[in-house]
C-alpha atoms as one frame of an Amber mdcrd trajectory, in Angstrom:
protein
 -35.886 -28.201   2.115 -34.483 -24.904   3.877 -33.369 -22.358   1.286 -30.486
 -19.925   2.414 -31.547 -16.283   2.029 -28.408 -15.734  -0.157 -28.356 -12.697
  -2.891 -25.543 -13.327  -5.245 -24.910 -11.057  -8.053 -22.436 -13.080  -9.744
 -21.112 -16.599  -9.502 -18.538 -17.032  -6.387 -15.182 -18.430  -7.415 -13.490
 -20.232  -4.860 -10.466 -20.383  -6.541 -10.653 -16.565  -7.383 -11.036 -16.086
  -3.698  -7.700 -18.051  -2.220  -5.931 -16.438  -5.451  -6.289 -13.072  -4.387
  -5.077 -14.218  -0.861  -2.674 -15.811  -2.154  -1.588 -12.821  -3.940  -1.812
 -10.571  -0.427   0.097 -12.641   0.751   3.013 -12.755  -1.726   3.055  -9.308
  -1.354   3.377  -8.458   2.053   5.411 -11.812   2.893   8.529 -10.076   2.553
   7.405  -7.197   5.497   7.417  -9.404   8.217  10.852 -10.861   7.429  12.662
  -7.048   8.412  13.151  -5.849  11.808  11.305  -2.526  12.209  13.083   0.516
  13.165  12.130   1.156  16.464  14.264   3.675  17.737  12.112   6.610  15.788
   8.543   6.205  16.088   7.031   8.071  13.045   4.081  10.604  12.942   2.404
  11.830   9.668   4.248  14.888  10.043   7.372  13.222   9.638   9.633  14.150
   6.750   9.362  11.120   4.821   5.684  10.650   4.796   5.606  14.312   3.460
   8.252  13.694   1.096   6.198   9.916   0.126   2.683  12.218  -0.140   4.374
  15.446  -2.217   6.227  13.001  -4.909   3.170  11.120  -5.549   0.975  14.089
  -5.530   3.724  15.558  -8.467   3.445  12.448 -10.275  -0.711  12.854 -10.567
  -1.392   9.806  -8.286  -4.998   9.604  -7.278  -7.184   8.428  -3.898  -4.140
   8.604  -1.758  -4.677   7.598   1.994  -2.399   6.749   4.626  -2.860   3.887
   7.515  -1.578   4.773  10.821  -1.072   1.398  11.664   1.029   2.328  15.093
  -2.001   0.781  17.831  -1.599  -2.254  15.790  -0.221  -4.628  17.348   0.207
  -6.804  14.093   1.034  -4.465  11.894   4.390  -4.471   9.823   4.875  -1.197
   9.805   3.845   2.148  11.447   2.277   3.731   7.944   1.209   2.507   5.231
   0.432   5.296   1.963  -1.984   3.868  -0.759  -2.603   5.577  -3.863  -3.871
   4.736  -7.242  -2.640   5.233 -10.817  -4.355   5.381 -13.938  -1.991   2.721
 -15.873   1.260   1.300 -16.227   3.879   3.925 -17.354   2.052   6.391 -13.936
   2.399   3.116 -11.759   6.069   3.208 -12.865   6.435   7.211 -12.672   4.893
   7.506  -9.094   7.211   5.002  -7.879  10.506   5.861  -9.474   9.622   9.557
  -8.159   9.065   8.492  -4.528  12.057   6.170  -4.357  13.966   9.370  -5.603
  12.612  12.132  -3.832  13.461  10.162  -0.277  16.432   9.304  -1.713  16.876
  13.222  -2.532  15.744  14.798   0.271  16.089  11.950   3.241  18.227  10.209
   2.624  17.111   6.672   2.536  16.736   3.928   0.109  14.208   1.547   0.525
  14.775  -1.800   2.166  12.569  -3.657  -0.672  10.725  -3.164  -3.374   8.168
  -5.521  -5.249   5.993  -5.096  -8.425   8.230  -3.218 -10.669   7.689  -5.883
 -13.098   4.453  -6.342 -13.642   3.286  -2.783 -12.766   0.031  -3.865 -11.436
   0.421  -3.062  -7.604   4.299  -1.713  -6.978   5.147  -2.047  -2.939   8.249
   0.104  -1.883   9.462  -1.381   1.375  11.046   1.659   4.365   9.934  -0.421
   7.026   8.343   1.860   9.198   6.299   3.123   6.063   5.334   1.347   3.165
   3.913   2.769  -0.266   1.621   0.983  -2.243   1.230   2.542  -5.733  -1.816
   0.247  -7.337  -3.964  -0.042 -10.308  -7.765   0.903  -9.545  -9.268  -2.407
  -9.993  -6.373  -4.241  -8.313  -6.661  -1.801  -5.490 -10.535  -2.486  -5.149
 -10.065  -6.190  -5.442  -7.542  -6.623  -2.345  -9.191  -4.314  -0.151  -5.733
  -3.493   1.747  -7.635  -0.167   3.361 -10.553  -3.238   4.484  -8.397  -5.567
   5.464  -6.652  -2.715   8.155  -9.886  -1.428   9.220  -8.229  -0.914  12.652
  -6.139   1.747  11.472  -6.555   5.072  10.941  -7.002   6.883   8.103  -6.702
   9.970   6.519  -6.831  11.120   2.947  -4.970  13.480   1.412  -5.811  15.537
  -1.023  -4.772  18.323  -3.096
């Protein structure tokens, strides 16, 4: 019989698979539940997105991007900021230091946060912009920068 030209390095895990959507999911359930702010479009020069980059750039986070999700039409926010941290106790640093540096100097609180628990991937909810501070491996595994491929990026570095 017909033999599909299939190269797998390792075994495929169906289960693994609708987990991790699952998962993405869980997440990012809780963004489409809010009402966006619409009455202030945001840019990446916009105070808080500075204010999101410098506190996680003081806090040693690593591979941070941001989306610019705003020709989305799907999107559930405007930006989002990814960056990585090397382990738990950063995970928890980089986010405590956001929330209180645009608490500090913006003024706002965020409308949700998610993750602070487990410290894996921690999700900080300002509706137009949303930070996600992630493990490496968890960050490779759900592909968030993948799955918005129609948005924009840009790194930023030191």
């Amino acid at each position: 019989g017909y033999r599909w030209p299939i190269v797998v390095n390792q075994p495929v895990d169906i289960s693994n698979c609708l987990l991790k959507n699952y998962f993405i999911l869980e997440q990012l359930a809780s963004l489409s539940t809010r009402t966006r702010k619409s009455a202030a479009r945001l840019t990446l020069r916009s105070k808080i997105i500075n204010t999101i980059i410098t506190a996680i750039k003081e806090k040693k986070g690593e591979k941070i991007v941001s989306l610019d999700l705003r020709k989305i039409n799907e999107a559930v926010a405007d930006f989002f900021i990814i960056c990585e941290a090397g382990n738990q106790p950063q995970i928890r640093a980089i986010a405590e230091h956001v929330e209180a540096q645009v608490k500090k100097l913006c003024d706002e609180r965020p409308y949700h946060h998610e993750g602070m628990k487990n410290l894996q991937w921690v999700l900080i909810d300002y509706v137009n912009v949303v930070v996600h501070v992630m493990l490496p491996d968890n960050r490779k595994f759900y592909g968030l920068e993948e799955m918005w491929s129609d948005a924009g990026v840009q790194e930023h570095k030191d």
